[in-house]
KOLKEFI-977026 format. One record per residue (C-alpha): x, y, z; residue in one letter. Coordinates in pm, 1 decimal. Layout:
! KOLKEFI-977026
[site [X,Y,Z],'a']
...
! end
This chain:
! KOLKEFI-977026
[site [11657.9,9820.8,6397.6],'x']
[site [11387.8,9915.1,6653.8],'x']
[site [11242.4,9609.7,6867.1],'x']
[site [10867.7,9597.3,6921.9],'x']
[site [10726.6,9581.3,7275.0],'x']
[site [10773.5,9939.9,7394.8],'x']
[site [10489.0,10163.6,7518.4],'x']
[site [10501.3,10512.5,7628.8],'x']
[site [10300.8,10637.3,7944.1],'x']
[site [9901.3,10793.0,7817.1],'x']
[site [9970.0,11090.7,8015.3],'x']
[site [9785.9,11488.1,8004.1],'x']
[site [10170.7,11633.5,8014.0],'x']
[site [10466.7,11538.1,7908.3],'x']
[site [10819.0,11703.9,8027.4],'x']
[site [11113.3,11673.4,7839.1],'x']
[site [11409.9,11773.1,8098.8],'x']
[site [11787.7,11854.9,8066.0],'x']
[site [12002.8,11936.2,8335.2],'x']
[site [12330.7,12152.3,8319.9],'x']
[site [12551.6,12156.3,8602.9],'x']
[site [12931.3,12224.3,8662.7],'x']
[site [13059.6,11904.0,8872.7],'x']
[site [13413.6,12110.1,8900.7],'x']
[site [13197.2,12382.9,9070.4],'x']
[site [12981.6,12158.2,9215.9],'x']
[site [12654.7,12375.3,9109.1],'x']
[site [12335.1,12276.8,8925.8],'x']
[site [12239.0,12579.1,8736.7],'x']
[site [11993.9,12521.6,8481.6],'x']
[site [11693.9,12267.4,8475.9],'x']
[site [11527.6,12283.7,8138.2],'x']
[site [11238.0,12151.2,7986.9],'x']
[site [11004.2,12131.1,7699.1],'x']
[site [10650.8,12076.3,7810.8],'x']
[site [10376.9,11950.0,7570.4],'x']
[site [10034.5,12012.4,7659.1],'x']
[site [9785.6,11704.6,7509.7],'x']
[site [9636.0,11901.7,7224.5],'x']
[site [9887.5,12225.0,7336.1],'x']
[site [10168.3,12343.0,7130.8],'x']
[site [10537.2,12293.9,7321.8],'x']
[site [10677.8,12547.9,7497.2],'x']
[site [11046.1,12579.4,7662.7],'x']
[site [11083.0,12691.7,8035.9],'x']
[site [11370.0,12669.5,8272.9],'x']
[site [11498.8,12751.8,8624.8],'x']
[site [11803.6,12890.6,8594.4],'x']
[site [12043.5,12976.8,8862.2],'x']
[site [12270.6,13298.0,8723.5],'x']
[site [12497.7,13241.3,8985.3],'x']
[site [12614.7,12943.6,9223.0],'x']
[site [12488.9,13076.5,9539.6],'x']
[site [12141.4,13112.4,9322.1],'x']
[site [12134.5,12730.6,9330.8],'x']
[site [11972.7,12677.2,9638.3],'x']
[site [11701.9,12889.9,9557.2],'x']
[site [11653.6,12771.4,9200.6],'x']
[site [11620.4,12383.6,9324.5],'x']
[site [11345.5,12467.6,9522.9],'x']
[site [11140.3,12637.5,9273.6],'x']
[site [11183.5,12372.5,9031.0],'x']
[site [11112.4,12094.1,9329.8],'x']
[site [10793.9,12331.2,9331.7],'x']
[site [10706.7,12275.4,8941.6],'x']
[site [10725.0,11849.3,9041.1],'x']
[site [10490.9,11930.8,9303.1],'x']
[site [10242.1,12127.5,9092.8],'x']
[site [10205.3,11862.5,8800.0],'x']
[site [10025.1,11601.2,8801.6],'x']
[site [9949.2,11347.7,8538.8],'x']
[site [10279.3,11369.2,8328.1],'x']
[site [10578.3,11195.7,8258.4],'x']
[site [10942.7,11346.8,8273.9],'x']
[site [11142.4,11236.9,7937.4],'x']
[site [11502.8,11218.9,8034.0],'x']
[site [11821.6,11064.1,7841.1],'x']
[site [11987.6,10917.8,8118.1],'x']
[site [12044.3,10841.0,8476.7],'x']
[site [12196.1,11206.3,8533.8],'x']
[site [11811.6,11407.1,8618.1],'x']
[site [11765.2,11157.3,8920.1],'x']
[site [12093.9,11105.5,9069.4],'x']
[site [12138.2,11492.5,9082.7],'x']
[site [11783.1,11594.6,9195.7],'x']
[site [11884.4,11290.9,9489.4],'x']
[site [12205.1,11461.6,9574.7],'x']
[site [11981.8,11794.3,9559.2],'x']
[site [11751.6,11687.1,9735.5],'x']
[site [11997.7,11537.0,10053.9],'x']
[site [12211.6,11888.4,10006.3],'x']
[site [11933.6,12110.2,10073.3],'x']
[site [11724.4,11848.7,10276.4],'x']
[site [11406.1,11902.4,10092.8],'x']
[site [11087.5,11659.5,10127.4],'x']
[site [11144.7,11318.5,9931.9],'x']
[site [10777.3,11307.4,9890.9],'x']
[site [10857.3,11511.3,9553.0],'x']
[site [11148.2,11313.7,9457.6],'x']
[site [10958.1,10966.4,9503.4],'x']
[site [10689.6,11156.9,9252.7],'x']
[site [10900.7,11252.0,9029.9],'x']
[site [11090.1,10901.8,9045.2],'x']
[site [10740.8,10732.9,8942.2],'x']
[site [10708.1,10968.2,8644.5],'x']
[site [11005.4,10955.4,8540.0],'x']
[site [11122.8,10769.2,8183.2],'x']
[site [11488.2,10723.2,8046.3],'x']
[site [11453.5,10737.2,7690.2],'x']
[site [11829.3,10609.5,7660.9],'x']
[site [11810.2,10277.8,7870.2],'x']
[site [11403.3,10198.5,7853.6],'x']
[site [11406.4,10271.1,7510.9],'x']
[site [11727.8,10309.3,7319.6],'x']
[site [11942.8,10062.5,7468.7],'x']
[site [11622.4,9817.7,7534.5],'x']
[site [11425.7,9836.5,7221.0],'x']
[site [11671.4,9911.5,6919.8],'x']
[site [12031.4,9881.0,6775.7],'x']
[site [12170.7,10195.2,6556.0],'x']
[site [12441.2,10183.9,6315.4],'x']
[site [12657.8,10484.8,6503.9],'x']
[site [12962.4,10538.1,6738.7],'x']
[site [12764.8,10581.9,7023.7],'x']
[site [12409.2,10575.4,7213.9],'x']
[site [12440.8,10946.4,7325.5],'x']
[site [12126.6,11180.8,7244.9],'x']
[site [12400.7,11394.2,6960.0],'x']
[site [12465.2,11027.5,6783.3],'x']
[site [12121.7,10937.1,6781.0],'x']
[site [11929.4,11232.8,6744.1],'x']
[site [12152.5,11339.2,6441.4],'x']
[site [12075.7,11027.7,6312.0],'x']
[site [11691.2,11078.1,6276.3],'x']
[site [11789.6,11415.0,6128.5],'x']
[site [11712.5,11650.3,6460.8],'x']
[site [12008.3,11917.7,6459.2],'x']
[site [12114.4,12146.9,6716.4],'x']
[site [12147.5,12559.8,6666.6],'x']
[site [12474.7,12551.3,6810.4],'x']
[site [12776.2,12475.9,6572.1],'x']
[site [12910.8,12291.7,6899.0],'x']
[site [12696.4,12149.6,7147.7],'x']
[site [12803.3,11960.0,7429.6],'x']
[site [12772.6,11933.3,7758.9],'x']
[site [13147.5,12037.9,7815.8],'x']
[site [13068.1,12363.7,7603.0],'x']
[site [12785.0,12475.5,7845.1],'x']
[site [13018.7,12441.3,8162.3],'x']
[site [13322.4,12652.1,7974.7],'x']
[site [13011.3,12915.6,7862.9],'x']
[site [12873.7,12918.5,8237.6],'x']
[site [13213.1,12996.0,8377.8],'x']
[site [13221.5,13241.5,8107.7],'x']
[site [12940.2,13419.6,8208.4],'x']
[site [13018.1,13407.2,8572.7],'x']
[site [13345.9,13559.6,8488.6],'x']
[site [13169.8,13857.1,8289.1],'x']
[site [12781.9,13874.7,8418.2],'x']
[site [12715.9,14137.3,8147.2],'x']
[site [12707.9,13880.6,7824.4],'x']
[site [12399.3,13766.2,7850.5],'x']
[site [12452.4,13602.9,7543.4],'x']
[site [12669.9,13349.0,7723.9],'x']
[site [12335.3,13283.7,7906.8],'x']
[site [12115.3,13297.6,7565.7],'x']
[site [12332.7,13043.6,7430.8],'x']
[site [12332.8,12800.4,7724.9],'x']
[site [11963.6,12850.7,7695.5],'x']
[site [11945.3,12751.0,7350.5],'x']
[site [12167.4,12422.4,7368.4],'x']
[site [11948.0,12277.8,7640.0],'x']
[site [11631.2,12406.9,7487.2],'x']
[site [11750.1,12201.0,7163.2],'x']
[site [11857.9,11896.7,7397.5],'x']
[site [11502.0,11842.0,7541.6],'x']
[site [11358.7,11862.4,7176.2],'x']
[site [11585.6,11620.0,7059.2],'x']
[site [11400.9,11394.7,7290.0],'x']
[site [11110.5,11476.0,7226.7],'x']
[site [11217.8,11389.5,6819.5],'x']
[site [11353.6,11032.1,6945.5],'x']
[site [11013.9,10983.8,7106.9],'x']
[site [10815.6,11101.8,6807.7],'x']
[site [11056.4,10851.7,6588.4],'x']
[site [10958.3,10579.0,6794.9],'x']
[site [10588.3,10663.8,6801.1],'x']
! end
């Protein structure tokens, strides 16, 4: 049952993003996102840090990206993209001139939109439940959150499979188009 009284921003850009991080480790290594272009095709890009003392480095390149768009929105499915980029943000002391921005661009498809404006008939709320539901499906055979932790300390344990890499790539490519398939739903 979807509610009516939702709108979504009239924006040039918008940015559908997906962090990965490893709270045991306590390292951010991959912000993903799908960006559509008004009248573009999507594409995929990410900063990735291969390594946790690459973390540093990668945060600032992406706080870069925020301060190089304008006149987009950043699609997220939870609170998770703006309590880390805060706790970034304090750990590296970087300007929260670019956080505020990104704050005021920012929209959480789970609470301003799935929890607000509709009630499914599944287990749970999550993007796998609800995504699946509308009939978006993942590459993986096993995607989860969990999984791309156990593949990143994988990797860091043997820096020669890239395909550990590849695959983390993949399952956060495919999380940022699932929201962009519960938008399109919606629309």
């Amino acid at each position: 049952m979807i509610r009516a009284g939702y709108t979504f921003p009239d924006v040039d850009r918008e940015v559908y993003f997906d962090i990965e991080d490893d709270p045991t480790r306590g390292v951010t290594y991959l912000f993903g996102l799908v960006i559509q272009d008004r009248h573009a095709p999507s594409h995929f890009t990410y900063f990735l840090a291969k390594t946790p003392e690459d973390e540093e480095q990668t945060v600032r390149d992406f706080w870069e990206f925020i301060q190089s768009t304008e006149h987009a929105v950043y699609y997220v499915y939870s609170h998770k993209e703006r309590s880390t980029l805060k706790n970034l943000m304090e750990k590296y002391h970087l300007d929260t001139e670019t956080f505020e921005k990104y704050k005021s661009c920012e929209f959480d498809l789970y609470q301003d939109l799935i929890v607000e404006y509709s009630d499914w008939p599944t287990f749970s709320y999550g993007i796998k439940h609800i995504a699946r539901f509308i009939g978006f499906q993942w590459r993986d055979v096993d995607p989860s959150g969990a999984n791309s932790i156990a593949w990143y300390n994988d990797y860091l344990a043997n820096p020669d499979n890239e395909a550990l890499l590849n695959r983390i790539l993949e399952y956060n490519e495919d999380d940022c188009y699932a929201m962009a398939a519960i938008k399109r739903y919606f629309e």
